[in-house]
mmCIF entry with sequence, helices, sheets and N, C-alpha, C, O atoms, coordinates in Angstrom:
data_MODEL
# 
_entry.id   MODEL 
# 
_entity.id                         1 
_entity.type                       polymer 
_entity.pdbx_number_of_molecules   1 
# 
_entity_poly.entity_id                      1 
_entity_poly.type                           'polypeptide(L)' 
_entity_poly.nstd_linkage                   no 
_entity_poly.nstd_monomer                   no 
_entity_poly.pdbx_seq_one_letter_code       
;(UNK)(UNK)(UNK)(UNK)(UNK)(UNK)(UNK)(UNK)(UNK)(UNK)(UNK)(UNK)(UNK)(UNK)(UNK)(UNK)
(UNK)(UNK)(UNK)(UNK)(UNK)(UNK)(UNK)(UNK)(UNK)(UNK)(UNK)(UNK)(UNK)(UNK)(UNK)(UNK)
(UNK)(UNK)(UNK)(UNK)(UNK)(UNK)(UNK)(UNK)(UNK)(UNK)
;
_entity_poly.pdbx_seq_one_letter_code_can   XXXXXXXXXXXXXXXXXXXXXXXXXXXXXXXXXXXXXXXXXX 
_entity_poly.pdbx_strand_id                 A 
# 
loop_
_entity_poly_seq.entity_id 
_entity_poly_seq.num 
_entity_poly_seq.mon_id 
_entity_poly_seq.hetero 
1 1  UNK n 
1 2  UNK n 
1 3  UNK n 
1 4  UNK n 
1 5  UNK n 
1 6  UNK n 
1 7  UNK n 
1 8  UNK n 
1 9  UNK n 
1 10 UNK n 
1 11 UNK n 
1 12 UNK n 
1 13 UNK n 
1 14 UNK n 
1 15 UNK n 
1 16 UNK n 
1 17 UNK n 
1 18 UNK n 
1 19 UNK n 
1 20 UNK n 
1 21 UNK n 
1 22 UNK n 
1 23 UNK n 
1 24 UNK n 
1 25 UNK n 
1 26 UNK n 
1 27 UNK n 
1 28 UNK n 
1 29 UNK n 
1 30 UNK n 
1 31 UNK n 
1 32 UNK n 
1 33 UNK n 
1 34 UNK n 
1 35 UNK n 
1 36 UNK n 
1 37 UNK n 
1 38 UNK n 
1 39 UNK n 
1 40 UNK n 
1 41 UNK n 
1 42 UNK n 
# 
_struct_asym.id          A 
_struct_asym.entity_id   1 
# 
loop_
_struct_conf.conf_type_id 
_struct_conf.id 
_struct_conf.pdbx_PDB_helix_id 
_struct_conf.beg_label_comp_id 
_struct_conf.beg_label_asym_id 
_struct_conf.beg_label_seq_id 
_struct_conf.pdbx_beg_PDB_ins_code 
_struct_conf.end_label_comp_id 
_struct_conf.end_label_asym_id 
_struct_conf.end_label_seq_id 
_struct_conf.pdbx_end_PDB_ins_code 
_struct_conf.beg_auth_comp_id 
_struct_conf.beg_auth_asym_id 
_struct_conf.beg_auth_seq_id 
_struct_conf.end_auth_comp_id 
_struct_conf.end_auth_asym_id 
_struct_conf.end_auth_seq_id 
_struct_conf.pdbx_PDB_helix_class 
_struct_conf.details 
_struct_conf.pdbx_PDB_helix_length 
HELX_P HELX_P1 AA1 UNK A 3  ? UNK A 23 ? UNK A 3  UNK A 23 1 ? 21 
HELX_P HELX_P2 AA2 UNK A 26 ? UNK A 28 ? UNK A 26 UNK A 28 5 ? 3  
HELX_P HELX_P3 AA3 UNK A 37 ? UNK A 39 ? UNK A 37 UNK A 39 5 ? 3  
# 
_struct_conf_type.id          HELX_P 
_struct_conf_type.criteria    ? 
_struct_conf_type.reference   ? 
# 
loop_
_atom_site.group_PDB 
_atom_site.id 
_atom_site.type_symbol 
_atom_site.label_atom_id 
_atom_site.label_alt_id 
_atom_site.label_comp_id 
_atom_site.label_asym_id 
_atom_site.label_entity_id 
_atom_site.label_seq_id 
_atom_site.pdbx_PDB_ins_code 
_atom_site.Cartn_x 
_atom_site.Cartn_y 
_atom_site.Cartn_z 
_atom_site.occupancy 
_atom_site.B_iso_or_equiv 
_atom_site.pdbx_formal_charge 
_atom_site.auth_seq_id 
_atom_site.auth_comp_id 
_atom_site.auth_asym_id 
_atom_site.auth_atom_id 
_atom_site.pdbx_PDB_model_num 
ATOM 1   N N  . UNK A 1 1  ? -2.013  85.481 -39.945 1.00 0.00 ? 1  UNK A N  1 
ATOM 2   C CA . UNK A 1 1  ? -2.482  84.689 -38.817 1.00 0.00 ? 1  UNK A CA 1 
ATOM 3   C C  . UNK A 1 1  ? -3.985  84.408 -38.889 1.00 0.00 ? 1  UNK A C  1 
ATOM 4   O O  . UNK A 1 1  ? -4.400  83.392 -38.334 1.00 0.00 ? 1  UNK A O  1 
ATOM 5   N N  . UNK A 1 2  ? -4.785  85.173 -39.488 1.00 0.00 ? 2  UNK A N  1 
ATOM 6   C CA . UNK A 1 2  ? -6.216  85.174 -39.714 1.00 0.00 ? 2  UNK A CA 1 
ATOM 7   C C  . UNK A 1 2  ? -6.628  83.581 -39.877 1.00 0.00 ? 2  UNK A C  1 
ATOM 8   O O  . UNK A 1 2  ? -7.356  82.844 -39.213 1.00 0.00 ? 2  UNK A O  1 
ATOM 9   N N  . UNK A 1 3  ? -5.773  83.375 -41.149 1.00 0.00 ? 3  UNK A N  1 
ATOM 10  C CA . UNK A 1 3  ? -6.483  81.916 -41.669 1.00 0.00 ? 3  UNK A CA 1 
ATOM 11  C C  . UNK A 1 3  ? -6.003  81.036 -40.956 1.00 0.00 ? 3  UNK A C  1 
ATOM 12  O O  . UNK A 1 3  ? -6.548  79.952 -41.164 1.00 0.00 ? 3  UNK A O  1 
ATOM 13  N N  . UNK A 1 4  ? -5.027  81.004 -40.012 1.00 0.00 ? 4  UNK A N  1 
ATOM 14  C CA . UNK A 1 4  ? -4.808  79.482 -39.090 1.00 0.00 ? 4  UNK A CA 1 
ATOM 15  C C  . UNK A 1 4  ? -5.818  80.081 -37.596 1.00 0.00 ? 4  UNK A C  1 
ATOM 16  O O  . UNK A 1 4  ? -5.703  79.303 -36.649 1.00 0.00 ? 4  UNK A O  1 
ATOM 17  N N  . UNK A 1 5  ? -6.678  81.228 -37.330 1.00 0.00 ? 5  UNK A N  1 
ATOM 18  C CA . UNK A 1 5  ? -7.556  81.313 -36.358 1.00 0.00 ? 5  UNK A CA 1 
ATOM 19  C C  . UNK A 1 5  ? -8.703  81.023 -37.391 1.00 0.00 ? 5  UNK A C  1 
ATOM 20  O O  . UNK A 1 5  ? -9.597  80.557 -36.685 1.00 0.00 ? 5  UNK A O  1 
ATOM 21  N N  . UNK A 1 6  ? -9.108  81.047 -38.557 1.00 0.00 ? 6  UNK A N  1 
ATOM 22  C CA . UNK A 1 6  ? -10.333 80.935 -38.963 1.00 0.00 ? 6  UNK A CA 1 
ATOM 23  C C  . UNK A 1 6  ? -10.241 79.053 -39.234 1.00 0.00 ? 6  UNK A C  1 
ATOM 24  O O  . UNK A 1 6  ? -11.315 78.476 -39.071 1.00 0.00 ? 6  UNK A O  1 
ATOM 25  N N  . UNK A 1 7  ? -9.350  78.408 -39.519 1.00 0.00 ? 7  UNK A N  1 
ATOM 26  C CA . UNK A 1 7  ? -8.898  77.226 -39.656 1.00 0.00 ? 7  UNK A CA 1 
ATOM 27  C C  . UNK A 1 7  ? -9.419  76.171 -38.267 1.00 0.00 ? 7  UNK A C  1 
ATOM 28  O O  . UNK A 1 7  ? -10.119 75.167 -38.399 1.00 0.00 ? 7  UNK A O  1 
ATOM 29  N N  . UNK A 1 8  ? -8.942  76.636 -37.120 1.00 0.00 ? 8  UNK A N  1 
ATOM 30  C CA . UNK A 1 8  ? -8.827  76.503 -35.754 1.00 0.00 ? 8  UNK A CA 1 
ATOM 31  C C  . UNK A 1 8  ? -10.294 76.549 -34.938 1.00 0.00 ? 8  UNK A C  1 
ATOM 32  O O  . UNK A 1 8  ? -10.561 75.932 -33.907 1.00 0.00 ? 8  UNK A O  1 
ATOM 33  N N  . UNK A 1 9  ? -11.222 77.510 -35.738 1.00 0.00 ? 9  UNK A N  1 
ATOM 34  C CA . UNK A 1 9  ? -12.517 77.056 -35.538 1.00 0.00 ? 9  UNK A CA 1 
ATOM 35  C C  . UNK A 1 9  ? -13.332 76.576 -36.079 1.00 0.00 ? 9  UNK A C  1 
ATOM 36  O O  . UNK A 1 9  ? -14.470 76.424 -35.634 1.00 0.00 ? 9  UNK A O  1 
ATOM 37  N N  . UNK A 1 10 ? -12.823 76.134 -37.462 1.00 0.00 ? 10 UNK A N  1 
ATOM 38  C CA . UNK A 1 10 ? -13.525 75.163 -38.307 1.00 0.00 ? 10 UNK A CA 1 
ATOM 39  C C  . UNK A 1 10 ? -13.622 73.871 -37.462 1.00 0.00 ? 10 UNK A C  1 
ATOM 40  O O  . UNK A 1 10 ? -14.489 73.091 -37.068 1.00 0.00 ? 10 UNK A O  1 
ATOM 41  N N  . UNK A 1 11 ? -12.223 74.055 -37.385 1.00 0.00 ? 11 UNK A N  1 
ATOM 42  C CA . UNK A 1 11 ? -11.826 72.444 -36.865 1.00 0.00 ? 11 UNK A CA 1 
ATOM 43  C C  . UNK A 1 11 ? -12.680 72.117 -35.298 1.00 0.00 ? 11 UNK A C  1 
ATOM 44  O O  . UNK A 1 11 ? -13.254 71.082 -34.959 1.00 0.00 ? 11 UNK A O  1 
ATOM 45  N N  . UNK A 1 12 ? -12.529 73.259 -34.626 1.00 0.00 ? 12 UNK A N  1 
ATOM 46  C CA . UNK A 1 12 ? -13.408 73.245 -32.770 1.00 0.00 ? 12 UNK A CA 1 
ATOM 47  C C  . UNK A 1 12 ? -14.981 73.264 -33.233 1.00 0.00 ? 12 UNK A C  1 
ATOM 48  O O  . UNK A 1 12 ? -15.905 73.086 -32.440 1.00 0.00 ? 12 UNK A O  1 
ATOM 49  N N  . UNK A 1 13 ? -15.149 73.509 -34.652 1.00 0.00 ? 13 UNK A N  1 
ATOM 50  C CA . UNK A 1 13 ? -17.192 73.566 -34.680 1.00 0.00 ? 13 UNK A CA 1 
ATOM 51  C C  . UNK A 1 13 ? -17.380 72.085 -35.217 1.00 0.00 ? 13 UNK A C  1 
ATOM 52  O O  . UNK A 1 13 ? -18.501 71.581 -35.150 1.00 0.00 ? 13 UNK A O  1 
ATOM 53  N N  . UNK A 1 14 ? -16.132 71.252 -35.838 1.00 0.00 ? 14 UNK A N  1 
ATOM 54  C CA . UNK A 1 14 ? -16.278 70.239 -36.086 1.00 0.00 ? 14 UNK A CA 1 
ATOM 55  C C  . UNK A 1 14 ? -16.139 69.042 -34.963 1.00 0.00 ? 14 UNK A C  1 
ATOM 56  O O  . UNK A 1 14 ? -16.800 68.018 -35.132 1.00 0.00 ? 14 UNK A O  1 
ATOM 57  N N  . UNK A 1 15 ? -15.467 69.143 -34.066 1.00 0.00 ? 15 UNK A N  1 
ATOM 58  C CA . UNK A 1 15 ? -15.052 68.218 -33.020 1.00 0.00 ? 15 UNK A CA 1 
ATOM 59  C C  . UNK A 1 15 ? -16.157 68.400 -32.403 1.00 0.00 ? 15 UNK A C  1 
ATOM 60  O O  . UNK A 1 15 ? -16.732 67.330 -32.202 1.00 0.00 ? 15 UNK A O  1 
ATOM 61  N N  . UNK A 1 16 ? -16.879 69.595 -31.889 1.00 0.00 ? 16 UNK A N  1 
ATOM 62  C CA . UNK A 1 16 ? -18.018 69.943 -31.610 1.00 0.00 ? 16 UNK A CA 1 
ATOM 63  C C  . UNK A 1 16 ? -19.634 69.433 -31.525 1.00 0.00 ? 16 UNK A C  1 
ATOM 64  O O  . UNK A 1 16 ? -20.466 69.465 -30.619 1.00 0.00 ? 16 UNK A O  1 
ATOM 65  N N  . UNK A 1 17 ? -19.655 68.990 -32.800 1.00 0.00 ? 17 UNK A N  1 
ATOM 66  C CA . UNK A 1 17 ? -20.924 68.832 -33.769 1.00 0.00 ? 17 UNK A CA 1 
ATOM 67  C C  . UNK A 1 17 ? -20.506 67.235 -33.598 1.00 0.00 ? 17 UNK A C  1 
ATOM 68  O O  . UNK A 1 17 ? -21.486 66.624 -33.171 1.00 0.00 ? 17 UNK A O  1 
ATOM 69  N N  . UNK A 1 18 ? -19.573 66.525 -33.760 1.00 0.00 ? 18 UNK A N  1 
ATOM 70  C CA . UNK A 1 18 ? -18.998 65.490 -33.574 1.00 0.00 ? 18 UNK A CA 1 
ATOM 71  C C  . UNK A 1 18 ? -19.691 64.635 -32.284 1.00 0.00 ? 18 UNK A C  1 
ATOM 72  O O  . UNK A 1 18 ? -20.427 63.651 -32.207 1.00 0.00 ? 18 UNK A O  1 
ATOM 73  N N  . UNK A 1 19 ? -18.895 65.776 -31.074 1.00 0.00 ? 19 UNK A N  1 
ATOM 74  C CA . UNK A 1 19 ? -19.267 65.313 -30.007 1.00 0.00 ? 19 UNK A CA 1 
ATOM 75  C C  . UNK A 1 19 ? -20.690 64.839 -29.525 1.00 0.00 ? 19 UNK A C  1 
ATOM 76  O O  . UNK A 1 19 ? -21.123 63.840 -28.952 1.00 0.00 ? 19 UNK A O  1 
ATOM 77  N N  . UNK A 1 20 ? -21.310 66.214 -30.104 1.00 0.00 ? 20 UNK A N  1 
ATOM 78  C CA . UNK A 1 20 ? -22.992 66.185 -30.026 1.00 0.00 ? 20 UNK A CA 1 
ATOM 79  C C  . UNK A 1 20 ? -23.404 64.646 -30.537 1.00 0.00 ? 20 UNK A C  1 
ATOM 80  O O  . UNK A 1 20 ? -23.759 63.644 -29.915 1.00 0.00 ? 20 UNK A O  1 
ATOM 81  N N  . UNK A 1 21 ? -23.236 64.863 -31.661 1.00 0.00 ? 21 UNK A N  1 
ATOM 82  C CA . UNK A 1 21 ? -23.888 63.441 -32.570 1.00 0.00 ? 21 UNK A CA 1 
ATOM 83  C C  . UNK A 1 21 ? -23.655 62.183 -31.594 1.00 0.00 ? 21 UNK A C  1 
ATOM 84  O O  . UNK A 1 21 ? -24.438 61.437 -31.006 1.00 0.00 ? 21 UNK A O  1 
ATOM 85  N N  . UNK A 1 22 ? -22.074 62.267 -31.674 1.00 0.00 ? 22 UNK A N  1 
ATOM 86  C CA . UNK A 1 22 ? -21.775 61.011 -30.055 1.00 0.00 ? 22 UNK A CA 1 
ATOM 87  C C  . UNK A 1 22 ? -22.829 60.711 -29.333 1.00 0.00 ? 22 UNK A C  1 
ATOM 88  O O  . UNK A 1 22 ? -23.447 59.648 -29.378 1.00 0.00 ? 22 UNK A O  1 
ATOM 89  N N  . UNK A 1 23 ? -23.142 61.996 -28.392 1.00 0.00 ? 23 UNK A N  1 
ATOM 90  C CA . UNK A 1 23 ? -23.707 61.690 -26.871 1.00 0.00 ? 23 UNK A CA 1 
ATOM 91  C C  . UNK A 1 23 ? -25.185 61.521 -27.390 1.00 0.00 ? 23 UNK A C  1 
ATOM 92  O O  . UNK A 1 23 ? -25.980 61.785 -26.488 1.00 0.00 ? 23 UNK A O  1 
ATOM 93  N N  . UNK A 1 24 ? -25.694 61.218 -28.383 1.00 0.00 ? 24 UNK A N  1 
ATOM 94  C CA . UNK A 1 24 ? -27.253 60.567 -28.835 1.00 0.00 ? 24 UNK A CA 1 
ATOM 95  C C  . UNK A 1 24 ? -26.911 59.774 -29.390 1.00 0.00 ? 24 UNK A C  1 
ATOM 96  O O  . UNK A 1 24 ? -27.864 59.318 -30.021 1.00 0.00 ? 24 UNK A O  1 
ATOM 97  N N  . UNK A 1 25 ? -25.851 59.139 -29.622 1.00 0.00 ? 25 UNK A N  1 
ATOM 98  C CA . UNK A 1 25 ? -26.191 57.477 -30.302 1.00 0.00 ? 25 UNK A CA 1 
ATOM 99  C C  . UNK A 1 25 ? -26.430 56.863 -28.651 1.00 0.00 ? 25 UNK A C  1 
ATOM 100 O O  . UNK A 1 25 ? -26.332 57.327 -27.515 1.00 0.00 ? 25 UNK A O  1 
ATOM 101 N N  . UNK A 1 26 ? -26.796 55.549 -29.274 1.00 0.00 ? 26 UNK A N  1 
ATOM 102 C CA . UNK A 1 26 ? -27.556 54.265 -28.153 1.00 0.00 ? 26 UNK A CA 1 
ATOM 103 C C  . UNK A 1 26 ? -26.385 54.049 -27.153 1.00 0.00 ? 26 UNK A C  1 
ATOM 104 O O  . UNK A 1 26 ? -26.535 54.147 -25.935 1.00 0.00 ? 26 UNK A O  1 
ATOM 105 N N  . UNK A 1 27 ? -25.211 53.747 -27.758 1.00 0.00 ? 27 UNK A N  1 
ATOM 106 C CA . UNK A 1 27 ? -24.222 53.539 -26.609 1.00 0.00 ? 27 UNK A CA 1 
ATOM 107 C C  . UNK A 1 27 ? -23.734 54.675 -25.565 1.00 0.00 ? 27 UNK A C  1 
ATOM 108 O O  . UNK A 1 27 ? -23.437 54.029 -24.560 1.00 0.00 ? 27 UNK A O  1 
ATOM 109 N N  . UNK A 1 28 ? -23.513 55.993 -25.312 1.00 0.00 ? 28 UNK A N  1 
ATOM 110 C CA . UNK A 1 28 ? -23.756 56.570 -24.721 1.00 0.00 ? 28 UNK A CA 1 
ATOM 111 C C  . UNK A 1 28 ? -24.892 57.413 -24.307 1.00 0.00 ? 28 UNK A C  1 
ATOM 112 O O  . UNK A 1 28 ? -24.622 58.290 -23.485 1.00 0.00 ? 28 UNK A O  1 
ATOM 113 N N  . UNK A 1 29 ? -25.962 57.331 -24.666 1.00 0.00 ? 29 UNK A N  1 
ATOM 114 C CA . UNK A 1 29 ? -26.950 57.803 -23.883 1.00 0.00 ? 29 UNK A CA 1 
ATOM 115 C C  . UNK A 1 29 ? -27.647 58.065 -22.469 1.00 0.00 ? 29 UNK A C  1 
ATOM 116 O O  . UNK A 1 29 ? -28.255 59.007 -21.962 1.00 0.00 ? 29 UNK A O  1 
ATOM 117 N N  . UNK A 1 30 ? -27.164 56.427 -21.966 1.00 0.00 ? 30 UNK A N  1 
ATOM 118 C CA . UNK A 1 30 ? -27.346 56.412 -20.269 1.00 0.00 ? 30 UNK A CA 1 
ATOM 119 C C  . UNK A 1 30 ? -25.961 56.629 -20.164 1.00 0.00 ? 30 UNK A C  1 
ATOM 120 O O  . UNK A 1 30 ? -25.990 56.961 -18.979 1.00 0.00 ? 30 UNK A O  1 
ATOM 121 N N  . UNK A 1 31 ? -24.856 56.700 -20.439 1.00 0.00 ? 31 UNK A N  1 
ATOM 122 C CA . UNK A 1 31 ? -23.886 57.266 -19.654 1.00 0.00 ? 31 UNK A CA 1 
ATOM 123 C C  . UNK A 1 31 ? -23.967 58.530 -18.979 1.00 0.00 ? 31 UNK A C  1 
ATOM 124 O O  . UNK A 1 31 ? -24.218 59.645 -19.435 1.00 0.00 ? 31 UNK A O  1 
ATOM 125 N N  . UNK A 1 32 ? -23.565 57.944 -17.153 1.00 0.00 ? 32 UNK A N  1 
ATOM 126 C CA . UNK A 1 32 ? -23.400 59.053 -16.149 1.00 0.00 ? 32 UNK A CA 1 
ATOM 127 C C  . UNK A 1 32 ? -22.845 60.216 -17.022 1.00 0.00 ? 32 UNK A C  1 
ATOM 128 O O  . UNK A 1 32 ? -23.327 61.327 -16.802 1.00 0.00 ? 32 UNK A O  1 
ATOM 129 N N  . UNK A 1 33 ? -22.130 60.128 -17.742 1.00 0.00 ? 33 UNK A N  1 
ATOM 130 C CA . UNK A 1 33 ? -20.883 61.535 -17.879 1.00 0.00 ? 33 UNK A CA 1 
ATOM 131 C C  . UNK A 1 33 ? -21.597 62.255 -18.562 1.00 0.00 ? 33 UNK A C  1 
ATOM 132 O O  . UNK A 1 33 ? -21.301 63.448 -18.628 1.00 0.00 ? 33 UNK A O  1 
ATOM 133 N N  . UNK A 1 34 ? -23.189 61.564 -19.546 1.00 0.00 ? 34 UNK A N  1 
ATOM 134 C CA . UNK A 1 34 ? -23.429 62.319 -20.199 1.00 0.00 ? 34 UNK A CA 1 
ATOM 135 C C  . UNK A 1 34 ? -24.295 63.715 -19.773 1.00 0.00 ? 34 UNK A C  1 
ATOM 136 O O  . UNK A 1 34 ? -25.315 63.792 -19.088 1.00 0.00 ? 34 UNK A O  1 
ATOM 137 N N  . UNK A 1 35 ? -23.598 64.671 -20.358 1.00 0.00 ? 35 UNK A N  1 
ATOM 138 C CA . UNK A 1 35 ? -24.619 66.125 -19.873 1.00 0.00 ? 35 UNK A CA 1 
ATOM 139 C C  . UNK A 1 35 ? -25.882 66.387 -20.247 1.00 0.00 ? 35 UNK A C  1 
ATOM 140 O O  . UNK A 1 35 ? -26.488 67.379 -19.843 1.00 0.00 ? 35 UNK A O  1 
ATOM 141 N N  . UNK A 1 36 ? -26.313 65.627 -20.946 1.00 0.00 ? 36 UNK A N  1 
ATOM 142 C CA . UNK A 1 36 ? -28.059 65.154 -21.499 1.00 0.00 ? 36 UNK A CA 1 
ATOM 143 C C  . UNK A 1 36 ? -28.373 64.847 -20.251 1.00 0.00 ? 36 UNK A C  1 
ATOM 144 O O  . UNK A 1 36 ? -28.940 65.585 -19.445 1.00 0.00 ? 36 UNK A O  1 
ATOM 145 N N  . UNK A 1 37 ? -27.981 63.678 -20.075 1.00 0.00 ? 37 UNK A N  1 
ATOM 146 C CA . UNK A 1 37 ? -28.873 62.737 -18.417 1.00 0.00 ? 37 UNK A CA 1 
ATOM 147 C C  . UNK A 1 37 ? -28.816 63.555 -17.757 1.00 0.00 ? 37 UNK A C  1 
ATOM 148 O O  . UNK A 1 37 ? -29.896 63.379 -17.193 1.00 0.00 ? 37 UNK A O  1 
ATOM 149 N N  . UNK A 1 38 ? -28.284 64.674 -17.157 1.00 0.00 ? 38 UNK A N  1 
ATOM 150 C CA . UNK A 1 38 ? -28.598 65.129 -15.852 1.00 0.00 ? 38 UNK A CA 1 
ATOM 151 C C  . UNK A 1 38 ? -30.248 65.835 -15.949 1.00 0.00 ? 38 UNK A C  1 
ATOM 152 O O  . UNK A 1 38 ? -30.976 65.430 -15.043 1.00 0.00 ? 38 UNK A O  1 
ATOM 153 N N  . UNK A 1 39 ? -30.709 66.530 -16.635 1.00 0.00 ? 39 UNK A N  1 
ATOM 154 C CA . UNK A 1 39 ? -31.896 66.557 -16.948 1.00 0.00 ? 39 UNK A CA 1 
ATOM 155 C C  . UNK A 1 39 ? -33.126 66.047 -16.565 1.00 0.00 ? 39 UNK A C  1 
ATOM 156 O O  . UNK A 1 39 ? -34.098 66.610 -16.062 1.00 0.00 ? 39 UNK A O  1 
ATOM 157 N N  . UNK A 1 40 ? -32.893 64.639 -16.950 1.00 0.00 ? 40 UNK A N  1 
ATOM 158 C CA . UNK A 1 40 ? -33.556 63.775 -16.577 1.00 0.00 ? 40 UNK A CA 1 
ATOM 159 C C  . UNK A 1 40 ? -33.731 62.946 -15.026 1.00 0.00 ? 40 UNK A C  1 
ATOM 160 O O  . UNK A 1 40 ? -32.725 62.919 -14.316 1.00 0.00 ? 40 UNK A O  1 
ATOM 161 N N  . UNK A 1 41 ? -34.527 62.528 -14.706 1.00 0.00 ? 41 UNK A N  1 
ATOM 162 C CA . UNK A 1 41 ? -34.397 61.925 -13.349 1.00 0.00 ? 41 UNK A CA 1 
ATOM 163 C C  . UNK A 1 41 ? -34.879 60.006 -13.669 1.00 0.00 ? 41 UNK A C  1 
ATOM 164 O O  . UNK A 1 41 ? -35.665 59.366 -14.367 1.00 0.00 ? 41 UNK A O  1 
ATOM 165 N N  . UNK A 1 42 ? -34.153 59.839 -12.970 1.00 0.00 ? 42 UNK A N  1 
ATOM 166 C CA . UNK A 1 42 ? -33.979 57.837 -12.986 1.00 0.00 ? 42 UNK A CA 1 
ATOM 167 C C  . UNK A 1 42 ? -35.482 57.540 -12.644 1.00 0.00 ? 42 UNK A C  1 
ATOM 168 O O  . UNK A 1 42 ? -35.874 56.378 -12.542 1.00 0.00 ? 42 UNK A O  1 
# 
């Protein structure tokens, strides 16, 4: 079972790192949803 839990977080550090990269490109950046903007004030 080891290697389909060590597998399973390869894959969650990749969707992960993924996501990140997402929420700094140009098209979501001012998005409300993003958890960056709250930080910031308008």
């Amino acid at each position: 079972m080891a290697p389909f839990f060590a597998a399973g977080l390869v894959i969650l550090y990749g969707v992960n790192s993924f996501a990140n990269v997402m929420m700094s490109t140009a098209e979501f950046k001012n998005d409300p949803r993003n958890p960056n903007l709250k930080n910031q004030k308008h």
